[in-house]
Every structure is written in structure tokens, then in C-alpha cells.
N, C-alpha and C positions, 0 to 999 in steps of 0.2 A: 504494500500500500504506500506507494512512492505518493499519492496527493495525502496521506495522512499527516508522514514527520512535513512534510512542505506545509502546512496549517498548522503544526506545531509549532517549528519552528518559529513563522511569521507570528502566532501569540505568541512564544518566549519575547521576541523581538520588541513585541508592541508593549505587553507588561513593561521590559527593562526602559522604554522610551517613555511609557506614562508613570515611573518610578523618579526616573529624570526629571519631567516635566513636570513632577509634585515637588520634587526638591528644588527645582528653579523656583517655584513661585513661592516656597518657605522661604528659599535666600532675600526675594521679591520682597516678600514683606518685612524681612526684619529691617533691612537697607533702607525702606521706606518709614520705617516705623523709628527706628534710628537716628534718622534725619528728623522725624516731625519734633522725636521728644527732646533734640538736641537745640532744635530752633525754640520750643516751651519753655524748657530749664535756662534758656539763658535769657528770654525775656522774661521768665519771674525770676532769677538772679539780679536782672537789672534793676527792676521794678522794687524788691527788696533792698538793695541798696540804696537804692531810692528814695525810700519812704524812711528810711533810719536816717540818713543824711539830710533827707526832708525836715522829716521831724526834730528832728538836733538843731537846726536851723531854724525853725520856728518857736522850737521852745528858748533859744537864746535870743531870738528877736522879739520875742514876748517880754521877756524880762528886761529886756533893753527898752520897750515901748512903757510898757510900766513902771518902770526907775523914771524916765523924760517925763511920760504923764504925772507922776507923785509928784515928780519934783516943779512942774511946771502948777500944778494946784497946791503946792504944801503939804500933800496928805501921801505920801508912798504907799498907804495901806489904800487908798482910795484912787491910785493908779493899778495895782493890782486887781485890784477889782474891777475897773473898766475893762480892764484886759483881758480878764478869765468872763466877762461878761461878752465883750467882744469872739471871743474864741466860743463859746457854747452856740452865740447867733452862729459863724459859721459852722459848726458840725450841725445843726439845727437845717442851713441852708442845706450842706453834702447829705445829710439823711432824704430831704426832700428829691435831691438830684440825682441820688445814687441809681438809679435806673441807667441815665442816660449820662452819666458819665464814667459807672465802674462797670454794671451790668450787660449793656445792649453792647461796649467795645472789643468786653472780653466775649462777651457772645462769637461777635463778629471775628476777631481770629481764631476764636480756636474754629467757628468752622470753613474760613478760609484756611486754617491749616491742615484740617482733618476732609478736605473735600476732593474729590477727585475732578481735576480740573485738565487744560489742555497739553501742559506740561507732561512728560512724563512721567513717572511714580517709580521706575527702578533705575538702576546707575543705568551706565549704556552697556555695558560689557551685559549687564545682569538682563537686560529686555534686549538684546542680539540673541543672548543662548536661548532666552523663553520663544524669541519669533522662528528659529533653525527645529528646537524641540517639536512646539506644533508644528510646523512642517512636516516631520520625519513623522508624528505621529500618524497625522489623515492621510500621509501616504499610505502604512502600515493598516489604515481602518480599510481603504480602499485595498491593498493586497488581499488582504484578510476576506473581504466582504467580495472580492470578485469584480469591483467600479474601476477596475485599473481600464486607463485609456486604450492601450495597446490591443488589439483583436485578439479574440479568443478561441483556438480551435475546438472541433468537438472534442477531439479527445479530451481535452484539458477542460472543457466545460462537464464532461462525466465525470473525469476523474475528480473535478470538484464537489457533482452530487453527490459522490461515491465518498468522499472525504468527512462533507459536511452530514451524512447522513448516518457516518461511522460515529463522528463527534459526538452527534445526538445521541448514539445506542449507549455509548460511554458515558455519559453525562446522566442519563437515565437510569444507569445499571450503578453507578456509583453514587446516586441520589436515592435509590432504592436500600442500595448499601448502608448507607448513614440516616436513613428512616428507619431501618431496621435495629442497628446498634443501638439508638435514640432511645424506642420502644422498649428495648430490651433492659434497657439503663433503666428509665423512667418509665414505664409504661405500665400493663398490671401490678397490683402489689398481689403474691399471692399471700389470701391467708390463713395461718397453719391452727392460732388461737378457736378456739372454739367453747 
């Protein structure tokens, strides 16, 4: 049965090529996934440094507003007070705003950064192997399935019934096989109690 191993073979072939082509597109995604969290962590590393260097600045500008304001009324405790009065209005105002100004922007990149967009999404090397993969694959479906361009004599069109129809008796008789084990495992309990 020279068309059998020839339909072996081509599945051995097609398995080890869609084996390939599961592990390109794991590579695919870590490269991709690698890249997005590398561009996050370093915009909230910025963003954190940020806000401490922010805030350090503001709480020393405060105390610098409050020392001029006491000292410019007489009351340093009564410049203080302006100022922690002043600083509640604005956290007061950023609570109102915080939609549209922390909310809707972080919205907006993480899902311009988590969007699949026109750009590519693998290195280059990484989506050359995956476009070569599927290639070799639908060739290998087409092998397989008999869709190959090239004309087909009869013999070789029997000898593929003849293949395909062995495949089948095998696949039936080894699924019969392992319904029967199954059964035999799990299936009646007999029993001996009485």
C-alpha cells in the first residue's frame, strides 16, 4: 500500500508544520506582549516619578506660599490655613475632573496599546517565519486532501481512495479499540455484594 505511508507520511509532515506554526505564534505573542508591557512599565515608571517629584514640589511650594501669605497678613498660622484651604479646593476641583483627566486618558492608551492596529504585532524575523509556516502548511492541507494543482492520474486518484479509505478502516478499528478499553475501565460495575 504505497498511497498509505505516502498519506502518512504527508500527516507526519503537516502535524510537525502545524507544531511549528503553534510555536511561531507563542514566540508571536510573547515579542508582542513584551513590547506592550515594556512601553506600560515605563510610562507608569514615569508617571510615578512624577507624581513624587510633583508632589515634593508642591508641598514645598505650599509652605513657601504660606510662610509669604502669614507673613504678608501677620498671622503665619493664618497663611497656612489659606493654603491647606486653597489645596482641598483643588483636590475638591481633581475629584470632580478625574474622569477626564486621569480616567478616559488612561483608558485611551492602554487601548491604543493593547489594540491591534495597522502596524505589525511580531518583530519581522518573527511574522516572515509565521507567513513561510502557513504557506508550507495549506500546501501540506492541499497534499493531504488531494486540491494539489498538478493533474491527477487515475491510478493515483484510486490509489488515493484506496488510501483514504484504509485510513478510515484504521481510525474506526482503533476508535473501537479505545471505546472498548474505556468501557472496560469505567463501564459496568459488577456486583459481587448481595
Amino acid at each position: 500500500m504505497f498511497g498509505f505511508a505516502d498519506t502518512k507520511q504527508q500527516m507526519q509532515d503537516l502535524l510537525l508544520e502545524t507544531r511549528s506554526y503553534v510555536g511561531l505564534q507563542k514566540k508571536a505573542l510573547v515579542v508582542e506582549t513584551r513590547d506592550k508591557l515594556s512601553v506600560l512599565l515605563s510610562r507608569l515608571a514615569i508617571a510615578v516619578v512624577c507624581l513624587v517629584l510633583g508632589g515634593m514640589a508642591l508641598l514645598f511650594f505650599s509652605f513657601f506660599l504660606a510662610y509669604i501669605i502669614g507673613q504678608a497678613l501677620g498671622n503665619v498660622a493664618l497663611g497656612f490655613a489659606i493654603v491647606t484651604l486653597l489645596v482641598v479646593a483643588l483636590l475638591a476641583i481633581f475629584w470632580r475632573m478625574r474622569s477626564a483627566w486621569v480616567i478616559l486618558p488612561i483608558t485611551s492608551m492602554m487601548h491604543n496599546l493593547f489594540t491591534v492596529d495597522d502596524k505589525p504585532l511580531e518583530a519581522a524575523e518573527v511574522s516572515e517565519e509565521l507567513h513561510e509556516s502557513r504557506t508550507r502548511m495549506s500546501s501540506g492541507f492541499e497534499q493531504l486532501m488531494g486540491t494539489s494543482q498538478r493533474p491527477v492520474t487515475h491510478v493515483e486518484n484510486v490509489s488515493n481512495w484506496v488510501s483514504r479509505a484504509f485510513a478510515a478502516y484504521e481510525g474506526v478499528r482503533i476508535g473501537l479499540s479505545a471505546f472498548r478499553a474505556f468501557t472496560s475501565i469505567f463501564g459496568r460495575k459488577r456486583r459481587k455484594r448481595r
